[in-house]
C-alpha positions in Angstrom: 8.4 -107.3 -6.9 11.0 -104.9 -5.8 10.9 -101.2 -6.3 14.3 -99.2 -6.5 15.0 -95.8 -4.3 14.6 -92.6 -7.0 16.0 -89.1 -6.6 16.4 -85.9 -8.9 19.1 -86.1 -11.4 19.6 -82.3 -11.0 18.3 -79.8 -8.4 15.7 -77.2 -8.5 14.7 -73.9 -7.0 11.9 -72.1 -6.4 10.8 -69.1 -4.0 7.8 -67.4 -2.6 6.4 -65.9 0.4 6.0 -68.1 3.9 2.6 -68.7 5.3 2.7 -68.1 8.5 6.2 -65.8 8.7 5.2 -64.1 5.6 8.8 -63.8 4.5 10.6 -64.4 1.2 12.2 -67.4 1.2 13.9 -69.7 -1.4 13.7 -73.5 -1.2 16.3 -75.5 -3.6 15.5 -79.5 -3.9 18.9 -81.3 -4.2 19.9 -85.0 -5.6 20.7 -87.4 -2.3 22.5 -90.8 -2.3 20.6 -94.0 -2.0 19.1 -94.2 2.0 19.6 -90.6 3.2 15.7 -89.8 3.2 14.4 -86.2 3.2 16.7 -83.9 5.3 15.9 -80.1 5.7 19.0 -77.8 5.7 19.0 -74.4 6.7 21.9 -72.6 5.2 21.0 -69.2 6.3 22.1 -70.3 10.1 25.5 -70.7 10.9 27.1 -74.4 10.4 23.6 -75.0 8.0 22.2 -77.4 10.6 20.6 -80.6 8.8 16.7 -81.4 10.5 15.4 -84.8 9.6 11.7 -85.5 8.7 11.3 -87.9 11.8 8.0 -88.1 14.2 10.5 -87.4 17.2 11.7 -84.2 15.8 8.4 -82.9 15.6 8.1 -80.0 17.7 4.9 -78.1 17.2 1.5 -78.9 15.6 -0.3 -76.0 15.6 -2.3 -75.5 11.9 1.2 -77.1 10.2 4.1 -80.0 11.1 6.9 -78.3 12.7 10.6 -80.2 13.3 13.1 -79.2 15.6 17.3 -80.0 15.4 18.2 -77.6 18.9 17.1 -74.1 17.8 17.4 -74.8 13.8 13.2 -75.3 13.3 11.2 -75.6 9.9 8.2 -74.9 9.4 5.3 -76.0 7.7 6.9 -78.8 6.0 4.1 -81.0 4.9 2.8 -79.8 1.5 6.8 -80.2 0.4 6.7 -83.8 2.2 3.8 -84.5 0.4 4.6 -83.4 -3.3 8.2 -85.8 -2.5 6.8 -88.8 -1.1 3.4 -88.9 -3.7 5.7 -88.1 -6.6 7.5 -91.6 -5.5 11.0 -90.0 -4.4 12.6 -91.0 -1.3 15.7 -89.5 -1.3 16.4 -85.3 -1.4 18.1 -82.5 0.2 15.7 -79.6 0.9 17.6 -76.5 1.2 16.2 -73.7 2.7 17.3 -69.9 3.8 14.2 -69.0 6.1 12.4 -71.0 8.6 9.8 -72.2 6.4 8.9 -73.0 2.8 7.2 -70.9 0.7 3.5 -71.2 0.8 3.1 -70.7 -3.4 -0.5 -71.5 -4.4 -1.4 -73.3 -0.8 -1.1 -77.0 -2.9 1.8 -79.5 -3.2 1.6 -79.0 -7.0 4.7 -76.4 -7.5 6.7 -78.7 -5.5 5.5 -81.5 -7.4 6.2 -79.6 -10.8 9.5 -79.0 -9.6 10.7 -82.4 -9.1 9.3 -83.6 -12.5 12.0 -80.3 -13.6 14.7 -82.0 -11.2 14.3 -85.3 -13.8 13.4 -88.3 -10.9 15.4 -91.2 -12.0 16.1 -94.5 -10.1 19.1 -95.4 -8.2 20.7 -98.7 -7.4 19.2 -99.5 -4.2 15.7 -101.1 -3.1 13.0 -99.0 -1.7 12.5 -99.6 1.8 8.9 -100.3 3.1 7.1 -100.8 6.1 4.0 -103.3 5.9 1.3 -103.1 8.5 0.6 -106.5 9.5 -2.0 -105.5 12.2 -4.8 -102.6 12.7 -3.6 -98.9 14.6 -5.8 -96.3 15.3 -6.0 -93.6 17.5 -9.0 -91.2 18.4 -9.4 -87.3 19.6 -13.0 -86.8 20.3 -15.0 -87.1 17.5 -11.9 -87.2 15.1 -10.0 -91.0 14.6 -7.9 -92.3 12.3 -7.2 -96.7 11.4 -4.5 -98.2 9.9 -5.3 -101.4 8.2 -2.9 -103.9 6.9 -3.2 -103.4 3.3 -1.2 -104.5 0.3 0.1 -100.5 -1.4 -1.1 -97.3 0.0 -4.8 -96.2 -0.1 -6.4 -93.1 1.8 -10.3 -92.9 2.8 -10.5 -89.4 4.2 -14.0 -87.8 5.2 -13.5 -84.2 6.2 -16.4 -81.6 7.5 -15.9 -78.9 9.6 -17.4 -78.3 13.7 -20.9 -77.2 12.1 -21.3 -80.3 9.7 -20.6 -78.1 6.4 -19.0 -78.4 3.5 -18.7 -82.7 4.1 -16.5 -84.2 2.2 -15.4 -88.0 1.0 -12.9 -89.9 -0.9 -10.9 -92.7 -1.2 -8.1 -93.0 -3.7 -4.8 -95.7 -4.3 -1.9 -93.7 -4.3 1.0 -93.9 -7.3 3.0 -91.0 -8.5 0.8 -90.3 -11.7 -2.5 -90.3 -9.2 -0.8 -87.9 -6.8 0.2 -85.5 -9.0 -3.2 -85.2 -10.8 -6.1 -86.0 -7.9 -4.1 -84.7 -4.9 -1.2 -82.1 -5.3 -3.3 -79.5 -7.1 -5.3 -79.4 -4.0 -5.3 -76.1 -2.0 -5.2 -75.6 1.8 -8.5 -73.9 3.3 -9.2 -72.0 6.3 -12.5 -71.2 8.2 -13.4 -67.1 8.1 -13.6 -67.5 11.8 -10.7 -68.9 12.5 -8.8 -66.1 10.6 -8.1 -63.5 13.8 -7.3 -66.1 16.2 -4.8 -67.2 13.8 -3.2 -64.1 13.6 -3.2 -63.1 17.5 -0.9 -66.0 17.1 1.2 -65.0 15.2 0.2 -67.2 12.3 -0.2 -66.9 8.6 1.1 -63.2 8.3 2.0 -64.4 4.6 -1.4 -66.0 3.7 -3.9 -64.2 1.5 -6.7 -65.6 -1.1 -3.4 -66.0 -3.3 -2.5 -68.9 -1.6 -5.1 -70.5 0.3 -9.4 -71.0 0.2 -11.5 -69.4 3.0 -14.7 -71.0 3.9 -17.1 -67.8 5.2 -20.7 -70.1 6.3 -22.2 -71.2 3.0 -19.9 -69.0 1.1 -16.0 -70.0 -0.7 -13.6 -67.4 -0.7 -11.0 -67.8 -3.4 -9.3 -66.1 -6.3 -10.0 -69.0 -8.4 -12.6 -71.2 -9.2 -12.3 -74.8 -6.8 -10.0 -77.3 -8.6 -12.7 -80.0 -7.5 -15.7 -79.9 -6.3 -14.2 -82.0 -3.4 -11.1 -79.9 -3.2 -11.3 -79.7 0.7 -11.3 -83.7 1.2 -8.3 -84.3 -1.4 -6.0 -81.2 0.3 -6.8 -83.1 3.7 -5.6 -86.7 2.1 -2.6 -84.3 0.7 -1.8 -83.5 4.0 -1.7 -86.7 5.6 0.6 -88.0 3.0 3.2 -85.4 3.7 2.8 -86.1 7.6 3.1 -89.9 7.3 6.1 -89.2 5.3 7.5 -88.2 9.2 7.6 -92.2 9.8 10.7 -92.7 7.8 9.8 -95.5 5.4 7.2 -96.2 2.7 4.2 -96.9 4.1 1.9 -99.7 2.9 -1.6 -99.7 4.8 -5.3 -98.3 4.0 -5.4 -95.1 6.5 -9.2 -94.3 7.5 -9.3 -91.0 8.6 -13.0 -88.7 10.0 -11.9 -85.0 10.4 -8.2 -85.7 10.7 -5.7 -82.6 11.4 -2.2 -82.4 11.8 -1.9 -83.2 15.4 -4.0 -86.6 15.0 -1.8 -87.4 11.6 1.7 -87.4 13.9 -0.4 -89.2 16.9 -0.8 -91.9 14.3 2.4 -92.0 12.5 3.9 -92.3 16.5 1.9 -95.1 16.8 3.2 -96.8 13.5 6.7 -96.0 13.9 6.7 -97.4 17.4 5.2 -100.8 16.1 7.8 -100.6 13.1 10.7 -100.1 15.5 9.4 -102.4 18.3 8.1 -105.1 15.9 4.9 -105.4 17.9 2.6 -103.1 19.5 3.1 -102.0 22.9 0.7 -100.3 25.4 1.5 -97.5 27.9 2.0 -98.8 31.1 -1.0 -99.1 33.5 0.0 -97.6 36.7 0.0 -94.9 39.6 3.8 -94.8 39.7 4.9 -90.9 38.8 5.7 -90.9 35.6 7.2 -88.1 32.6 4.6 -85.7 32.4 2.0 -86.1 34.8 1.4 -83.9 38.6 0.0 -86.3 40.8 -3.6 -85.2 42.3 -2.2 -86.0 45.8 1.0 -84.0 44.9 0.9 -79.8 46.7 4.9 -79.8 46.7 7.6 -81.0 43.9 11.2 -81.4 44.4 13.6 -80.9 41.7 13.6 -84.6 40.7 9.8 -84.2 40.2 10.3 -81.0 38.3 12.5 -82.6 36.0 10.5 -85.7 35.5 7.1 -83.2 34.6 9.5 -81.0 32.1 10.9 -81.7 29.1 13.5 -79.1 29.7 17.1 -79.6 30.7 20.4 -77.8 31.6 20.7 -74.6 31.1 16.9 -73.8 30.2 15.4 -75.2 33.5 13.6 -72.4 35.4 11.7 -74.0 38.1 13.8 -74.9 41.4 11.3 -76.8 42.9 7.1 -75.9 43.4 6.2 -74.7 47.1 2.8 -75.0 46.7 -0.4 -76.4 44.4 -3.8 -75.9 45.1 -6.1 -78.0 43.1 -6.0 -77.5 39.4 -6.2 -73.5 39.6 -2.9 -72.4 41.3 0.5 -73.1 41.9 3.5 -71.4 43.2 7.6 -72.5 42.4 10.9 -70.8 43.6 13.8 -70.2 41.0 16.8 -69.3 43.2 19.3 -67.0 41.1 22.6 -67.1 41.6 26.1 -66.0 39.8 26.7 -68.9 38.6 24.1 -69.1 36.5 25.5 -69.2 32.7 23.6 -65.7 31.3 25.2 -63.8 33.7 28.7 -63.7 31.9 26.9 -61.8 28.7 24.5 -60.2 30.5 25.8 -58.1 31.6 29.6 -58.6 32.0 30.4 -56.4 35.7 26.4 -55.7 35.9 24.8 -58.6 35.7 21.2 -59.0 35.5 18.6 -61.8 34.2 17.5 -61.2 31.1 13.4 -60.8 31.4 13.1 -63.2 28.3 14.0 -65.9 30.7 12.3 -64.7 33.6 9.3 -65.5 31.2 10.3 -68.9 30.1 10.2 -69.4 34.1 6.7 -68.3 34.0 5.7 -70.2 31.1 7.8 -73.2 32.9 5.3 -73.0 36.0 2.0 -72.3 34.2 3.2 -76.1 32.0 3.7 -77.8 35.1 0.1 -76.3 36.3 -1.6 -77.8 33.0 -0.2 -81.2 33.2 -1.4 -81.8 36.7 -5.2 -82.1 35.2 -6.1 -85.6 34.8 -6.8 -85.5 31.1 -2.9 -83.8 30.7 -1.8 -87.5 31.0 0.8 -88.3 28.7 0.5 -84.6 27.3 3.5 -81.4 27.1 2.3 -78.1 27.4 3.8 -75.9 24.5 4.5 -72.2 25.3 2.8 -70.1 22.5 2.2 -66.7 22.9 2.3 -64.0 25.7 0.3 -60.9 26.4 0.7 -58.3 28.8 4.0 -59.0 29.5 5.5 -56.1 31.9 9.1 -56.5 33.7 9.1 -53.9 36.7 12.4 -54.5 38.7 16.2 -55.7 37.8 16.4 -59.1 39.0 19.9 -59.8 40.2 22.5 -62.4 41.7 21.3 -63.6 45.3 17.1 -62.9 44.1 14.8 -65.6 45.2 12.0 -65.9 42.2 8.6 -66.3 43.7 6.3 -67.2 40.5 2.7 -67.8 40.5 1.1 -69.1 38.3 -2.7 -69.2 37.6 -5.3 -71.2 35.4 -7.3 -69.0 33.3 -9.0 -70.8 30.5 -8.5 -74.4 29.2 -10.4 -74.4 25.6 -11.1 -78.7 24.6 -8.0 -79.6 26.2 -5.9 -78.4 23.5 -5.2 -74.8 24.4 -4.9 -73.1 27.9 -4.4 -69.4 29.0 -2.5 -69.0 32.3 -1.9 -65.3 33.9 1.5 -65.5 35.7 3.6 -63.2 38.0 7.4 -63.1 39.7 7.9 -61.5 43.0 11.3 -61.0 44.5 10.4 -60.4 48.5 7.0 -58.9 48.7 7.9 -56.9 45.4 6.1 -57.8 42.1 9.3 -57.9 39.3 7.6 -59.0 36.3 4.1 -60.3 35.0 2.4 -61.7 31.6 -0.3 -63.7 30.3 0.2 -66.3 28.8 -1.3 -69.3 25.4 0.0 -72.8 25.3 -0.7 -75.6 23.0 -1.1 -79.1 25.1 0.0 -81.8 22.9 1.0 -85.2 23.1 4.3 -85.7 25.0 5.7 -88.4 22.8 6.0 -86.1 19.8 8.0 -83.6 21.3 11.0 -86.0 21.7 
């Protein structure tokens, strides 16, 4: 039986406060022809570039889905993915004039409640699904997720959190009226722990009790009583809806999920897109040729073709000339030679030019990625450049400097994040210094 496409008849606004931002922001859902999909615009930049909801686009993972269109970004997208693709809609324009949607009650449910105000109605066209016809799964530690071929759309999530707390089941067949009453009330939770390191980086200066549940040991945190006594479990099943929504078609599978997260929810919906693209499942090549992200063990010196093949980067944001030296996993040193012609120097500053120290960083954080990904288990994997501490510039650096930046490993944490202290020496003087957070994620999401 076919289904038919559905939009909203007329569009709807709403605003709020931003979880991790904390700013004000208004968010306006928009009717969409038959086949356009989901696709972010954010008319408070200039042109109001268009980001679409795609796996590829996805350029950061850290506690929520982030896509990337050149420097337009959105966060946080996937309670608004969520409350669009369980309410049954497939086409909308989501307007936004900040980078990220407001955070409201921490559910999908005022999203939800605004698209039953926008009227959904059907449009000529058939829905367009994708039909797993064999099993995908993929694993992070003790966290996995399977896709099983499966006739409509059924989640089996069981959630708990590093101590064995607070574990939670559920399996539930997904249709509009199920979504909006088992799944979009559901509110997004936090660990009392996790709270400061959050904020160190630069997270969730918009969150409060208001708009989310915090889990302190035995004890729940919250202005309101739980919506279900398995609240936890159904916000995580809420959450994987609005990430699979990133494939780009319906899906129709049973997802298994143990502990899932966001970054294992776009591993998986990689996986699935490839096979729907490909038409059949393909394996990463089995080999000791150099390959996109991954140093070599045997590798102390890297040309520039190397450095480009190990970074994502491109013209005019590549910072690393070539690397002089590596020594084991701990240490490495590259050479950035800085000449006139580089672009900057006609803005910065016109007659007195001088590199700006925001890029002198970006050629530490450059070094310290190419450090991480020359561990063995950084196969496959991008180093994302996060936060920075302790950053001191000392010295102008000027047409006709050589950059000498080394870059140390300080801390790798479950090979997720990593802490690097970098410096930049011009001669024998020291120019600039910081330390310096990445997250290390897979490389074939940040495409």
């Amino acid at each position: 039986m076919s289904i038919k496409q559905r939009s909203v008849r007329r569009e709807r606004t709403i605003k709020g406060k931003s979880l991790h931002t904390g700013e004000e922001v208004t968010l306006t859902i928009k009717p969409a022809s038959p086949n356009t999909g989901f696709v972010f615009r954010r008319i408070d930049l200039y042109g109001k570039p268009e980001i679409i909801p795609v796996v590829g686009n996805i350029s950061d993972l850290v506690r929520s889905t982030t896509i990337s269109n050149g420097n337009a970004k959105v966060h946080t997208i996937e309670h608004v993915l969520s409350a669009l693709s369980g309410s049954g809609i497939d086409n909308a324009i989501i307007e936004l004039d900040a980078s990220e949607p407001p955070i409201m009650d921490g559910s999908a449910r005022p999203f939800a409640n605004l698209l039953i105000e926008g009227e959904p109605c059907e449009q000529e066209e058939e829905r367009n699904f994708f039909s797993l016809s064999e099993p995908v799964s993929v694993t992070e530690g003790n966290r996995s997720m399977i896709a099983l071929p499966y006739d409509g759309l059924r989640i089996t999530c069981t959630s708990t959190d590093e101590r064995g707390s607070h574990v939670q089941h559920l399996s539930i067949e997904l249709d509009p009226e199920t979504y909006l009453a088992q799944l979009a009330p559901a509110r997004t939770f936090t660990l009392y722990e996790d709270i400061e390191e959050l904020l160190k980086l630069g997270k969730i200066r918009g969150g409060s009790l208001d708009s989310a549940i915090v889990i302190k040991g035995d004890k729940i945190l919250s202005k309101e009583p739980l919506r279900f006594e398995d609240e936890f479990v159904r916000h995580k099943i809420l959450d994987i809806i609005g990430d699979i929504t990133l494939l780009g078609k319906s899906l129709k599978a049973h997802i298994i999920a143990v502990r899932p997260g966001h970054s294992l929810n776009s591993q998986l919906t990689n996986k699935l897109r490839e096979l729907m693209i490909n038409g059949e499942k393909t394996e990463p090549p089995k080999t000791k040729i150099p390959t996109k992200s991954i140093v070599l063990p045997e590798e102390t010196e890297l040309d520039i073709r190397r450095v480009l093949d190990v970074l994502p980067h491109r013209f005019p944001f590549v910072m690393i000339d070539r690397v002089v030296s590596i020594e084991g996993n701990e240490l490495l040193v590259g050479i950035k030679n800085v000449t006139i012609n580089e672009p900057f120097f006609g803005g910065h500053f016109p007659g007195h030019p001088v590199m700006p120290g925001v890029l002198q960083l970006e050629a530490m954080a450059q070094a310290a990625g190419i450090l991480l990904l020359r561990r063995g288990s950084a196969e496959g994997k991008v180093a994302f450049f996060m936060s920075a501490d302790k950053v001191k510039f000392r010295k102008p650096v000027v047409p006709g400097d050589q950059l000498r930046i080394t870059a140390k490993l300080e801390k790798v944490r479950g090979n997720k994040l990593a802490t690097a202290s970098v410096e930049c020496q011009v001669g024998e003087q020291v120019v600039s210094s910081a330390n310096l957070m990445f997250s290390i994620i897979d490389g074939r999401r940040a495409g």
